[in-house]
C-alpha positions in Angstrom: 132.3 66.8 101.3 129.4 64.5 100.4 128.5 61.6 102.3 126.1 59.2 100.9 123.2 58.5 103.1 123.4 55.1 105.0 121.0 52.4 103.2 118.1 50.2 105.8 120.5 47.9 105.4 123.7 49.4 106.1 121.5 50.6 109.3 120.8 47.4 110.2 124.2 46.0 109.4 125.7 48.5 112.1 123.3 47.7 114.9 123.5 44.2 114.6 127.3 44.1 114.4 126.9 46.3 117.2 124.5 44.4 119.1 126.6 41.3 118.6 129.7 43.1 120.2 127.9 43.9 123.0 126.2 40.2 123.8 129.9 38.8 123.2 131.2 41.2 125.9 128.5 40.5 127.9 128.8 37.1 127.9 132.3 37.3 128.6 131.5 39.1 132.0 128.7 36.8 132.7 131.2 34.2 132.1 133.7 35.7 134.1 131.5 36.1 137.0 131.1 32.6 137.2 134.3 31.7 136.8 135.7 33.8 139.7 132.8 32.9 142.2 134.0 29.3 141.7 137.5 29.8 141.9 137.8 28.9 138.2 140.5 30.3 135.6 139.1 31.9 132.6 140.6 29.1 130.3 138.9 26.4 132.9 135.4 28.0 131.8 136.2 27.7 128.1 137.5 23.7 128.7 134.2 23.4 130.9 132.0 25.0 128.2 133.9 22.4 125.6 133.2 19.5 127.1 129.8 20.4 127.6 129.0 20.7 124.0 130.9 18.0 123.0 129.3 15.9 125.8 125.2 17.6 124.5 126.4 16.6 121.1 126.9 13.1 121.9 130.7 13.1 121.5 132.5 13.4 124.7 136.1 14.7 124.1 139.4 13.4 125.1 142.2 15.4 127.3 143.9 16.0 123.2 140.6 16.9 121.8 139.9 19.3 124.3 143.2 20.9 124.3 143.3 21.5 120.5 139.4 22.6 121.0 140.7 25.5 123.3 144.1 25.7 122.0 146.2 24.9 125.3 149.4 22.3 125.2 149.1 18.8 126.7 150.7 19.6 129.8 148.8 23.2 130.2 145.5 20.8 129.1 146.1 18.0 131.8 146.9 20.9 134.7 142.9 22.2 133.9 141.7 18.8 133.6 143.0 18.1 137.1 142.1 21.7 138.7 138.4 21.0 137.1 138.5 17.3 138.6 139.3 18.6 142.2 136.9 21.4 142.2 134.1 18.5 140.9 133.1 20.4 137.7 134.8 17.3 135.4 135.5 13.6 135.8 137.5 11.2 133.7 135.6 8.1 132.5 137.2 5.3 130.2 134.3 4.0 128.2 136.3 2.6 125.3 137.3 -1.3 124.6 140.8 0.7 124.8 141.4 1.6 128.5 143.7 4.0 127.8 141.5 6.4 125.8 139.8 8.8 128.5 136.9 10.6 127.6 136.1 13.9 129.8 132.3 14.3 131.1 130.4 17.2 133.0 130.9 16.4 136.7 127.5 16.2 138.5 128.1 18.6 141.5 129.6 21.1 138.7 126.5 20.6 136.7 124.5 21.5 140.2 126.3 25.2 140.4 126.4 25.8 136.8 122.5 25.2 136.7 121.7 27.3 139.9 123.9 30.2 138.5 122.7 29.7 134.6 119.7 28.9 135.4 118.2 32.6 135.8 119.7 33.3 132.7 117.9 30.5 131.0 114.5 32.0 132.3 115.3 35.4 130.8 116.2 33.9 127.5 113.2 31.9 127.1 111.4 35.2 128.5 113.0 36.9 125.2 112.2 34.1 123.0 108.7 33.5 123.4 107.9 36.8 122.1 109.5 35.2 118.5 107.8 33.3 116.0 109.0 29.9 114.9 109.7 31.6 111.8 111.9 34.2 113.3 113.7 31.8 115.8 114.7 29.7 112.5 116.1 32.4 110.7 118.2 33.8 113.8 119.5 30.6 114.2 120.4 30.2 110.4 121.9 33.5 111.2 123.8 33.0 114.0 124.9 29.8 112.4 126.8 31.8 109.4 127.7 34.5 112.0 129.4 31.5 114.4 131.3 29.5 110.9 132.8 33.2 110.0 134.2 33.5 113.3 135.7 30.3 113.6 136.9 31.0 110.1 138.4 33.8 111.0 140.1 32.2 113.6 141.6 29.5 112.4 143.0 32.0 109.8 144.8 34.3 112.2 146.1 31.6 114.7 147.5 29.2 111.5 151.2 29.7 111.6 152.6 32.1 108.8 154.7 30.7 106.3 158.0 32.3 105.5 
């Protein structure tokens, strides 16, 4: 049977879909390992992770806007808000004109273990990084930006309810 020979490309196609799979299991575990040394549920990380992007991107999330962001209902939502407001890794502010809009923020003694655990990892990132151009850095990020809007294609597609 003939077999055409794998293209550079389809090489390096492979590897980095490879390589990806790995850093997202990775991560997962890293993750993980947090979560458990802190007593957290996995889906607490993810609604801690959440608010802090929202909050870095300057656009704190509400209790509905995180729930729809990690796809939990309002009830299942409010029960991780308040686990993560105990443990000190959230806090509810009202900032708004409208008292009744809450917006969720990073809690500071939260922010204090996440730092001491991440911050390692941070080190060893910056360790890989250096070793990059500017150049390069840019286009890995203009990869990874395509590589992250597939993936949340993707998903959207497969948890949209099915007609018929």
């Amino acid at each position: 049977m003939y077999r055409a020979r794998k293209t550079e490309r389809d090489r390096l196609r492979d590897e980095i879909v490879t390589l990806l799979r790995s850093y997202s299991v990775e991560a997962q575990q890293v993750g993980h390992t947090f979560a458990q040394s802190h007593g957290l549920h996995p889906t607490d990380l993810q609604a801690l992770i959440a608010v802090m992007h929202a909050e870095g991107r300057g656009d704190p999330l509400t209790p509905g806007r995180l729930g729809e962001a990690i796809g939990l209902s309002s009830g299942a939502t409010t029960a991780a808000i308040d686990r993560l407001e105990r443990a000190g890794h959230l806090r509810r502010t009202r900032e708004s004109t409208d008292r009744r809009v809450v917006h969720l923020r990073y809690g500071e003694p939260g922010m204090a273990l996440a730092l001491e655990f991440f911050g390692p990892l941070g080190q060893r990132t910056d360790n890989v990084m250096k070793d990059f151009t500017d150049e390069d850095l840019a286009t890995v990020e203009r990869f990874l930006h395509g590589m992250t809007t597939a993936l949340s294609a993707h998903h959207a597609a497969v948890r949209a309810p099915k007609a018929g």
